[in-house]
HTML snippet that shows the backbone in 3Dmol.js (N, CA, C, O; Angstrom):
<script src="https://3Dmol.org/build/3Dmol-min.js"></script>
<div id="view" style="width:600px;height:400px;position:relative"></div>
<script>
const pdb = `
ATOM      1  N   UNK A   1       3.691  17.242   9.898  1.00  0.00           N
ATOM      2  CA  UNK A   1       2.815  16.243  10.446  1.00  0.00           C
ATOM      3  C   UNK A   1       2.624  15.116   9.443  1.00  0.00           C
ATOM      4  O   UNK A   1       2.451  15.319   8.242  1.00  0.00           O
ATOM      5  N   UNK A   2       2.676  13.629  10.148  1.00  0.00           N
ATOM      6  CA  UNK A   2       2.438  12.920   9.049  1.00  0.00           C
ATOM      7  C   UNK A   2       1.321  12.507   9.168  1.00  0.00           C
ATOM      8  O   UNK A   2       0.804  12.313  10.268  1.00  0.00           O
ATOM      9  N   UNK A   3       0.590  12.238   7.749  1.00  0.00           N
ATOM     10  CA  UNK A   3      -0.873  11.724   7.741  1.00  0.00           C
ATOM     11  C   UNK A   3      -0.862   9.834   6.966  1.00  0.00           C
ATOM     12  O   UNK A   3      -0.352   9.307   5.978  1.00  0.00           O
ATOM     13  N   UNK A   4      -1.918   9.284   8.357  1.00  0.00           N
ATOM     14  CA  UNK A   4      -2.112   8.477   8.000  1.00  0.00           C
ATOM     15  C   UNK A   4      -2.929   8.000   6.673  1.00  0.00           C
ATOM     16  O   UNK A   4      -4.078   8.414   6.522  1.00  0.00           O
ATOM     17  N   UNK A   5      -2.355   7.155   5.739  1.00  0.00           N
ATOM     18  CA  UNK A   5      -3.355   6.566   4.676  1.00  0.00           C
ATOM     19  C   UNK A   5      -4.171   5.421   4.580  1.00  0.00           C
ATOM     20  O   UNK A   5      -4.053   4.976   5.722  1.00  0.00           O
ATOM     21  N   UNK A   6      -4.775   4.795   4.098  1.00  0.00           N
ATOM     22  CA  UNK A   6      -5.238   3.347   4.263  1.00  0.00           C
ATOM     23  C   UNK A   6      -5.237   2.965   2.653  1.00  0.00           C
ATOM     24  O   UNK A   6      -4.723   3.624   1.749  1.00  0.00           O
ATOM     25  N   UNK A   7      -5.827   1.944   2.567  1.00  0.00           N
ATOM     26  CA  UNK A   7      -6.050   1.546   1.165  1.00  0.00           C
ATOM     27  C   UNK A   7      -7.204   1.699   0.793  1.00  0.00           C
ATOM     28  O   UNK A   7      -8.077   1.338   1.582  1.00  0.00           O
ATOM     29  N   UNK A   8      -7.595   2.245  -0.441  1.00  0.00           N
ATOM     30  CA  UNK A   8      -8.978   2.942  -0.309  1.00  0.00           C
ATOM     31  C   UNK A   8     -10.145   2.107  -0.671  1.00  0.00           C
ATOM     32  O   UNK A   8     -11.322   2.465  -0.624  1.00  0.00           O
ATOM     33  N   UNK A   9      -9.610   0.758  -1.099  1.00  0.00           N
ATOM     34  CA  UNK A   9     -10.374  -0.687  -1.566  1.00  0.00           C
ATOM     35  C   UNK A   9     -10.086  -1.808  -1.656  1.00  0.00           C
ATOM     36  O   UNK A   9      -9.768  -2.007  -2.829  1.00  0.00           O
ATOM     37  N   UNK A  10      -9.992  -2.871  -0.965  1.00  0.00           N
ATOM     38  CA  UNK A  10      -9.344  -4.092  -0.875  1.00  0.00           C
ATOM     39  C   UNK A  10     -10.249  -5.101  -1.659  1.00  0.00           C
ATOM     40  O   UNK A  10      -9.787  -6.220  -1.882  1.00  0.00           O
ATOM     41  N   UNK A  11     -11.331  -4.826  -2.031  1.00  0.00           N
ATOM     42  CA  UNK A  11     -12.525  -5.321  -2.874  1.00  0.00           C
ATOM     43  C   UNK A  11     -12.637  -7.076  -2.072  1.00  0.00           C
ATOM     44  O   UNK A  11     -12.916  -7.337  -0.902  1.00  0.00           O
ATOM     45  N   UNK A  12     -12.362  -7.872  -3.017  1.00  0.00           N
ATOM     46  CA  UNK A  12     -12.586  -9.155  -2.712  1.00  0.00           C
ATOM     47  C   UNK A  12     -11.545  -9.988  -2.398  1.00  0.00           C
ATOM     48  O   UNK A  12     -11.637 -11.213  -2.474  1.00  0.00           O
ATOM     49  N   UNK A  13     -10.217  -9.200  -1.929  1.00  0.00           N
ATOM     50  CA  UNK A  13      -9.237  -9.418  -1.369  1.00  0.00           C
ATOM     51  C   UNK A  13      -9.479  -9.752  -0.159  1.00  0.00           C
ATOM     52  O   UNK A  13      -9.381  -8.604   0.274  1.00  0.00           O
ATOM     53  N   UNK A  14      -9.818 -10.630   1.167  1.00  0.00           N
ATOM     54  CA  UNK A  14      -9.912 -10.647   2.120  1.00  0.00           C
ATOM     55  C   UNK A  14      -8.615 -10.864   2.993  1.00  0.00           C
ATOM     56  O   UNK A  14      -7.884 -11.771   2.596  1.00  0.00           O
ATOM     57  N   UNK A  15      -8.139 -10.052   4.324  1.00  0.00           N
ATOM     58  CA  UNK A  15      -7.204  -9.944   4.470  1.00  0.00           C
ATOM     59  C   UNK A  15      -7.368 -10.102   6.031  1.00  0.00           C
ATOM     60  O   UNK A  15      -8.563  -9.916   6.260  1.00  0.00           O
ATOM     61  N   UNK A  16      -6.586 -10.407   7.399  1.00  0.00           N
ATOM     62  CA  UNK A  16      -6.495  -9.884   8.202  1.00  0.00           C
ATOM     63  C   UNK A  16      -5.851  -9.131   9.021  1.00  0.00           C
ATOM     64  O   UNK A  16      -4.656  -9.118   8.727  1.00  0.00           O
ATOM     65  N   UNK A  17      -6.115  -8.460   9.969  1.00  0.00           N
ATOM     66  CA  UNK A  17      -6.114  -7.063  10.584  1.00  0.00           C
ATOM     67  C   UNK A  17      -4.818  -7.121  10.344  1.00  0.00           C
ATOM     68  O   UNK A  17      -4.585  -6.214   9.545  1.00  0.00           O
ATOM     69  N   UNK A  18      -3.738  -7.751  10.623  1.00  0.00           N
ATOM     70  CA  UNK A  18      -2.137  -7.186  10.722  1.00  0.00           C
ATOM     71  C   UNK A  18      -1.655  -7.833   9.519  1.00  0.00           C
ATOM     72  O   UNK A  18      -0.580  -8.430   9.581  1.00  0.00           O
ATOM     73  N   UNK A  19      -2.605  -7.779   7.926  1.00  0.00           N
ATOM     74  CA  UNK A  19      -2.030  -7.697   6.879  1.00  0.00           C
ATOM     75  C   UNK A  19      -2.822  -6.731   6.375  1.00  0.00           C
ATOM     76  O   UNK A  19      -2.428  -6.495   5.233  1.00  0.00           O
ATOM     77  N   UNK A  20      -3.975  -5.885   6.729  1.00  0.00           N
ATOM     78  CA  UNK A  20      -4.247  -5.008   6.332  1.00  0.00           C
ATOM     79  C   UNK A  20      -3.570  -3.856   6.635  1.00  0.00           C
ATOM     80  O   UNK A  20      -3.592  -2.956   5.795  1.00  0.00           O
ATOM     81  N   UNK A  21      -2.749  -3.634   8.047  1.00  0.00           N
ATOM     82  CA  UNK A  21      -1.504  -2.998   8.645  1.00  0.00           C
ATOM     83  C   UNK A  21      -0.865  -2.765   7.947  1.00  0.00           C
ATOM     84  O   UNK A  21      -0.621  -1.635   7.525  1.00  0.00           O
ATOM     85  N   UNK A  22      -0.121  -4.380   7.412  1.00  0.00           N
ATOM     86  CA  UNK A  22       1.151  -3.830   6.876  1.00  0.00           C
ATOM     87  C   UNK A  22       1.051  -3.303   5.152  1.00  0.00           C
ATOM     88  O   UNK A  22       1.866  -2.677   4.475  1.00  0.00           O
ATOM     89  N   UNK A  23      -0.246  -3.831   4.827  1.00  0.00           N
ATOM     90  CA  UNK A  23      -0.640  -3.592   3.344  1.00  0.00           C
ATOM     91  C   UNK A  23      -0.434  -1.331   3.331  1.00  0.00           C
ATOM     92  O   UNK A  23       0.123  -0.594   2.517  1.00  0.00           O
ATOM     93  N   UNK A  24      -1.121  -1.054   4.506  1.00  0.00           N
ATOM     94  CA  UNK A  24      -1.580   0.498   4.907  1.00  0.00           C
ATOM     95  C   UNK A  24      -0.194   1.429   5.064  1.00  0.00           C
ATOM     96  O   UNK A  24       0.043   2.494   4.494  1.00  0.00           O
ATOM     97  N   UNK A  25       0.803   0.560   6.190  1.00  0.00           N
ATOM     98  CA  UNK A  25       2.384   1.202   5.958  1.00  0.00           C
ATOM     99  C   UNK A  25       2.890   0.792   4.742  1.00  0.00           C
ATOM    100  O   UNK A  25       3.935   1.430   4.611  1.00  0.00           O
ATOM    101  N   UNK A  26       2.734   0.090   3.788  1.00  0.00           N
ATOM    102  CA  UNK A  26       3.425  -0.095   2.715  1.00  0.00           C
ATOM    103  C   UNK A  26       2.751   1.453   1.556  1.00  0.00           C
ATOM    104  O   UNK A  26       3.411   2.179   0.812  1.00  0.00           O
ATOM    105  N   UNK A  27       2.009   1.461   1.701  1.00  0.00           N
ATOM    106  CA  UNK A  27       0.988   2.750   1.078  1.00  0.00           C
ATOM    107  C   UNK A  27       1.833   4.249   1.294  1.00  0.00           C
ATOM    108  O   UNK A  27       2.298   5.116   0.554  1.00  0.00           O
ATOM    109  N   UNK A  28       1.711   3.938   3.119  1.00  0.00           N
ATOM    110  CA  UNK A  28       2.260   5.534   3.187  1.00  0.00           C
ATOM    111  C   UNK A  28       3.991   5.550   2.478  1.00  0.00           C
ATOM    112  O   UNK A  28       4.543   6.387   1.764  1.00  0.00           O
ATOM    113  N   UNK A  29       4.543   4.075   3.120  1.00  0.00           N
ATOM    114  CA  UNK A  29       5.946   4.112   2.622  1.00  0.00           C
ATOM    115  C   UNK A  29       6.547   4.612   1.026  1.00  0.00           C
ATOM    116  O   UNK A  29       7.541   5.280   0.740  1.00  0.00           O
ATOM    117  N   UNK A  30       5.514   3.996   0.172  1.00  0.00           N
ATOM    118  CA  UNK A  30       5.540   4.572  -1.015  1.00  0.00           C
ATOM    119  C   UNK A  30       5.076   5.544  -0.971  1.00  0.00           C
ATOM    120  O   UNK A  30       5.463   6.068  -2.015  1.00  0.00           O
ATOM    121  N   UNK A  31       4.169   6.575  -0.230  1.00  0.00           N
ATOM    122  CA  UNK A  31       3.654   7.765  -0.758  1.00  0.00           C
ATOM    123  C   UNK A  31       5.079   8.503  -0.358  1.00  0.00           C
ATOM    124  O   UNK A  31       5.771   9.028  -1.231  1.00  0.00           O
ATOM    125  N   UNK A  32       5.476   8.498   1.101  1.00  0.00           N
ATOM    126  CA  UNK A  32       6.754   9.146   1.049  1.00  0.00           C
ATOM    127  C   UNK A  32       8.191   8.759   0.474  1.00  0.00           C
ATOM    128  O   UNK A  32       9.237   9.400   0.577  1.00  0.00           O
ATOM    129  N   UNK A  33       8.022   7.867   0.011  1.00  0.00           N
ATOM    130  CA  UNK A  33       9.382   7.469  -1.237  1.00  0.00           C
ATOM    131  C   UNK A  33       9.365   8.370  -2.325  1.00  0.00           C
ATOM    132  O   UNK A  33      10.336   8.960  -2.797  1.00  0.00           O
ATOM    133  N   UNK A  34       8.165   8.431  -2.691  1.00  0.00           N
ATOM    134  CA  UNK A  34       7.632   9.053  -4.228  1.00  0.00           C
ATOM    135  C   UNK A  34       7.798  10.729  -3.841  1.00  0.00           C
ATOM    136  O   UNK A  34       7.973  11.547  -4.744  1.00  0.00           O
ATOM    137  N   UNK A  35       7.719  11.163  -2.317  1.00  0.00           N
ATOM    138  CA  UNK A  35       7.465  12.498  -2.476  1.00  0.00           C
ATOM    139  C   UNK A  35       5.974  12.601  -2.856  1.00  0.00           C
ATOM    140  O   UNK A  35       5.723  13.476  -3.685  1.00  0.00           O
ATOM    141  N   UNK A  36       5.116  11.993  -2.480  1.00  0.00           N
ATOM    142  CA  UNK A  36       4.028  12.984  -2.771  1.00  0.00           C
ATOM    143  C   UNK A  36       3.261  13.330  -1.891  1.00  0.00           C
ATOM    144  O   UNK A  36       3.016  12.622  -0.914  1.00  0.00           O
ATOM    145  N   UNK A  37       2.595  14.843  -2.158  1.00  0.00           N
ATOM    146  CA  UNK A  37       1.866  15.316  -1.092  1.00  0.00           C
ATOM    147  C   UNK A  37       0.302  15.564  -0.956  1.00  0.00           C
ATOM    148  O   UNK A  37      -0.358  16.389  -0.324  1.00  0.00           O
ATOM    149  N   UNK A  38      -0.034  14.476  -1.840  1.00  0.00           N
ATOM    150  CA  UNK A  38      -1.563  14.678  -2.194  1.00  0.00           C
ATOM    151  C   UNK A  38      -1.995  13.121  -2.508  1.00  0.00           C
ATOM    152  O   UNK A  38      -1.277  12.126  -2.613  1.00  0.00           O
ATOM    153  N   UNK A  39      -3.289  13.249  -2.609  1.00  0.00           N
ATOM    154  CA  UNK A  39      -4.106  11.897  -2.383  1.00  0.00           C
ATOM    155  C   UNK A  39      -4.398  11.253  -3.681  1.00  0.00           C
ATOM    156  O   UNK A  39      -4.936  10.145  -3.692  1.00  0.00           O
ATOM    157  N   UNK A  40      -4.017  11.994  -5.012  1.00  0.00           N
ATOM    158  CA  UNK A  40      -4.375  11.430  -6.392  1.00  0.00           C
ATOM    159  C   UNK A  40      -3.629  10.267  -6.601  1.00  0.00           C
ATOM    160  O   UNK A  40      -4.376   9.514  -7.226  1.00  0.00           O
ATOM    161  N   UNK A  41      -2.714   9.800  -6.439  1.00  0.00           N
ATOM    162  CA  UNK A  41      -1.945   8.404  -7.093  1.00  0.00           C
ATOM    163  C   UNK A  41      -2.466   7.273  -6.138  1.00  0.00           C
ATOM    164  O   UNK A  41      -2.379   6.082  -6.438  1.00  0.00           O
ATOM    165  N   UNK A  42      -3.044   7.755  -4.898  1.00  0.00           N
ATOM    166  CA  UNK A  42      -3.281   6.755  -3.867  1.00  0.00           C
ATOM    167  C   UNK A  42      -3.646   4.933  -4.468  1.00  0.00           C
ATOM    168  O   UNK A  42      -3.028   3.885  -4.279  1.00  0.00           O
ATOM    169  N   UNK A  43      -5.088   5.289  -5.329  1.00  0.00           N
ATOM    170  CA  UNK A  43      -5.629   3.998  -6.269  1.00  0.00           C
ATOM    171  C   UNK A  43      -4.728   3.082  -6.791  1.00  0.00           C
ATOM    172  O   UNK A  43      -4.711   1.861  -6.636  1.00  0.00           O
ATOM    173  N   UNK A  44      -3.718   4.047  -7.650  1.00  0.00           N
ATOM    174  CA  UNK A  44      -2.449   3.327  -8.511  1.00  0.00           C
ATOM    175  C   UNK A  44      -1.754   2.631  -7.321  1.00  0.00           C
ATOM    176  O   UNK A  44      -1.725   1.438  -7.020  1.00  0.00           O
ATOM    177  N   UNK A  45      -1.219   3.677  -6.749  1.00  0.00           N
ATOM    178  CA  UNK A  45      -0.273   2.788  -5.935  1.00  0.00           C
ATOM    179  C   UNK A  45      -0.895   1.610  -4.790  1.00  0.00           C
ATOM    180  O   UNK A  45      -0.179   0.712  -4.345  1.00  0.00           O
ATOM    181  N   UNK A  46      -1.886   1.730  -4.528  1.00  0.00           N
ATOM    182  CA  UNK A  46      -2.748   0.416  -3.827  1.00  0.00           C
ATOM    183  C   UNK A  46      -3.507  -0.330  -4.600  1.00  0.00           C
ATOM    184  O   UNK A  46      -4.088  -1.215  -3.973  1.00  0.00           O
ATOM    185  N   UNK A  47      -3.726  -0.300  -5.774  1.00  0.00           N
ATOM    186  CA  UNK A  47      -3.632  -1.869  -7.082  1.00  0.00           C
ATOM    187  C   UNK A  47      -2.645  -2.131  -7.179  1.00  0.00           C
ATOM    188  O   UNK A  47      -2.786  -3.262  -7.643  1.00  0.00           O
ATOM    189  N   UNK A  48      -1.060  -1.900  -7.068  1.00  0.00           N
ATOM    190  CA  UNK A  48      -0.318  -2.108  -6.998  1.00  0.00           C
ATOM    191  C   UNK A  48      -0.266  -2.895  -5.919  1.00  0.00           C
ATOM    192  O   UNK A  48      -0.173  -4.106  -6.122  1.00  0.00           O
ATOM    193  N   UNK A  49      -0.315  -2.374  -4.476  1.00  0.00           N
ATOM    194  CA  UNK A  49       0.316  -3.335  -3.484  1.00  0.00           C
ATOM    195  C   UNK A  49      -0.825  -4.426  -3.479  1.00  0.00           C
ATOM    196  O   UNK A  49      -0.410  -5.577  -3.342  1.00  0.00           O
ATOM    197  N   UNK A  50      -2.373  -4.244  -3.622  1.00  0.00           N
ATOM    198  CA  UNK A  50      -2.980  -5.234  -3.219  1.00  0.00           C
ATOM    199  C   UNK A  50      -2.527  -6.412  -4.553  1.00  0.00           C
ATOM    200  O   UNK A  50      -2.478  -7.621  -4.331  1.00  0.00           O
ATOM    201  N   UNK A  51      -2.270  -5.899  -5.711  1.00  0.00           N
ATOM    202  CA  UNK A  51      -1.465  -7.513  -6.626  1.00  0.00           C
ATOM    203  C   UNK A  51      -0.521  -7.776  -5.801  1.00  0.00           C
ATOM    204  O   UNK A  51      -0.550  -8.962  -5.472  1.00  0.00           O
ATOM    205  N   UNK A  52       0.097  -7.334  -5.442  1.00  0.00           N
ATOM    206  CA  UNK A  52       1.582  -8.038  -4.802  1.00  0.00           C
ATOM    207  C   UNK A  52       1.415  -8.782  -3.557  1.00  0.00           C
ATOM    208  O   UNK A  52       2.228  -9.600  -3.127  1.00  0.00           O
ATOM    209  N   UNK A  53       0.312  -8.452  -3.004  1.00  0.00           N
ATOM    210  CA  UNK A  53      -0.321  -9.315  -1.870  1.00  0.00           C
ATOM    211  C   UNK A  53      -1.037 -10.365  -2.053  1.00  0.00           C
ATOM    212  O   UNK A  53      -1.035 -11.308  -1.262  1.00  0.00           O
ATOM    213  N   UNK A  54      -1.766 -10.319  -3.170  1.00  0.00           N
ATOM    214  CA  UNK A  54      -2.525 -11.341  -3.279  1.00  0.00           C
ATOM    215  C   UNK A  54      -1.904 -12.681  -4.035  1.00  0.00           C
ATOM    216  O   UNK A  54      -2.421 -13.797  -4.078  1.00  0.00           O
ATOM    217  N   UNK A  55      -0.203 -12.102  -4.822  1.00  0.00           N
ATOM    218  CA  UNK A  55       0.797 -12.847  -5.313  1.00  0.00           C
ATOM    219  C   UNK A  55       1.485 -13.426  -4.070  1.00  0.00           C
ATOM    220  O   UNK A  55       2.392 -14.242  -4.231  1.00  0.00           O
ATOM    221  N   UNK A  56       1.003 -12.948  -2.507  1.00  0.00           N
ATOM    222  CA  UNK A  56       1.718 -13.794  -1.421  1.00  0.00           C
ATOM    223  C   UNK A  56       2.575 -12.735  -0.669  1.00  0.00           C
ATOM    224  O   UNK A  56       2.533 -12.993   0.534  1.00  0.00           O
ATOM    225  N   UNK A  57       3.255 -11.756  -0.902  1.00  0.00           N
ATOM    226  CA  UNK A  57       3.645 -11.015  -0.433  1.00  0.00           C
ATOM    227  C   UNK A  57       3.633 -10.141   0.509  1.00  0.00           C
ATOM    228  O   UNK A  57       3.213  -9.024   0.208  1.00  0.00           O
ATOM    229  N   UNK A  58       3.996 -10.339   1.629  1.00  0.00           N
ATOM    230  CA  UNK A  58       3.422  -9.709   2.979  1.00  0.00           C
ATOM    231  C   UNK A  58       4.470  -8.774   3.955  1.00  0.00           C
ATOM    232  O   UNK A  58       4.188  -8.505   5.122  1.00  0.00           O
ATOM    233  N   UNK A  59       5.798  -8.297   3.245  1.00  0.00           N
ATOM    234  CA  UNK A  59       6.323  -7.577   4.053  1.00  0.00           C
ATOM    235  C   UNK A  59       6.445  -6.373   3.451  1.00  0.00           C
ATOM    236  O   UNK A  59       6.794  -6.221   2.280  1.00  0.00           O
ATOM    237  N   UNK A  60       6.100  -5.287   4.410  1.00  0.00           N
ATOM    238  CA  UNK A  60       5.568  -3.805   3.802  1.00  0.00           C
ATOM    239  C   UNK A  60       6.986  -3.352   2.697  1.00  0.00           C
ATOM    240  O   UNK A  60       6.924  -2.775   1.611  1.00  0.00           O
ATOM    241  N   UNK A  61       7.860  -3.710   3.227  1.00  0.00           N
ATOM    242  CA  UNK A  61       9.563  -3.018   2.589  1.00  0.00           C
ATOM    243  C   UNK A  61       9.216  -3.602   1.412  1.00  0.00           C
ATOM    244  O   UNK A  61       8.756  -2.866   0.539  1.00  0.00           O
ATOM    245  N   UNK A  62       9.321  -4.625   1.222  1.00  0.00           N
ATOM    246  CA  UNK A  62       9.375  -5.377   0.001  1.00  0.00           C
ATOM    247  C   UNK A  62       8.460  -4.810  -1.181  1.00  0.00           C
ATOM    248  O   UNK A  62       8.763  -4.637  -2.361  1.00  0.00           O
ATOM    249  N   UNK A  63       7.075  -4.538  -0.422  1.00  0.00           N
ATOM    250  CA  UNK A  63       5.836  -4.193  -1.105  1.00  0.00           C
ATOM    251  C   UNK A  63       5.823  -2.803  -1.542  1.00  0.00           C
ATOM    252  O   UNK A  63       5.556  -2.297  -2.632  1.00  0.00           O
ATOM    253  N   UNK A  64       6.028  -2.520  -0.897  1.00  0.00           N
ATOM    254  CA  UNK A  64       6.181  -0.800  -0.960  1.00  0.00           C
ATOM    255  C   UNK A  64       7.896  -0.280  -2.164  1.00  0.00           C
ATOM    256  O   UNK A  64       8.050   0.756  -2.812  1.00  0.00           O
ATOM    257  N   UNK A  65       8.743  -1.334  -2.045  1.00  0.00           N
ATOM    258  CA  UNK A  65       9.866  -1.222  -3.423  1.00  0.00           C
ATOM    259  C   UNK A  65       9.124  -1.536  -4.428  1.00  0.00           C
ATOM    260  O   UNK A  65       9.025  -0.752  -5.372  1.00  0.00           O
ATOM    261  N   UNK A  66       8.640  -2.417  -4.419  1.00  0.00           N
ATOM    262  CA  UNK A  66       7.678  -3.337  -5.825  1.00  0.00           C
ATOM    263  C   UNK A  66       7.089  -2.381  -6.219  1.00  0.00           C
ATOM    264  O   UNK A  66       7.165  -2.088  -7.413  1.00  0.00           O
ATOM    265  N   UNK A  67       6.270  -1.553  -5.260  1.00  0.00           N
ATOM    266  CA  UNK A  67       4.803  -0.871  -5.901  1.00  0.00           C
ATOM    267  C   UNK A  67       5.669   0.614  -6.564  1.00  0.00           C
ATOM    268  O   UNK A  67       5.117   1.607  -7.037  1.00  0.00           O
ATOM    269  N   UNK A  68       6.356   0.504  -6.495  1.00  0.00           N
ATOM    270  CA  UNK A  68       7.390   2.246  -6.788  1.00  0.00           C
ATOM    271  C   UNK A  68       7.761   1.538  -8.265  1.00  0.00           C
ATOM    272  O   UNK A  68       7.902   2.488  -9.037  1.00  0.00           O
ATOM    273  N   UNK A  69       7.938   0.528  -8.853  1.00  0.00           N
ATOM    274  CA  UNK A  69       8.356   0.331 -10.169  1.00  0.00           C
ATOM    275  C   UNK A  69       7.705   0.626 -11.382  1.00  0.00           C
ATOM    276  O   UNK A  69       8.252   0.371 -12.455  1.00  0.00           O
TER     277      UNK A  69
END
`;
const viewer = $3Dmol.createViewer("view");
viewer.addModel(pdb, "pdb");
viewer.setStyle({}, {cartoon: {color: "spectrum"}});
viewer.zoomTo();
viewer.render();
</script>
């Protein structure tokens, strides 16, 4: 079963609904790139995507390679 993730803080990032979407599949995309099966790296890897978003970046593929480096 796959479980949905979100981002667990977008702080003062303001975003809307279908970039908070694709910000959320970019999350899970890296969680299942990485193999992982638990909720501890979640933070890391979503300071990760939310810099890369707020650098302009808005397509989950892209975001979700970036945030794996």
């Amino acid at each position: 079963m796959f479980a949905h993730h979100s981002l667990p803080s977008l702080d003062d990032f303001d975003v809307d609904p279908e970039t908070k979407r694709v910000l959320d599949v970019a999350l899970d995309m890296t969680r299942v790139a990485l193999g992982l099966a638990d909720d501890l790296a979640n933070g890391i890897i979503a300071k990760r995507i939310i810099e890369l978003a707020k650098a302009g970046e808005r397509r989950g593929a892209v975001v979700s390679a970036h945030s794996r480096r």
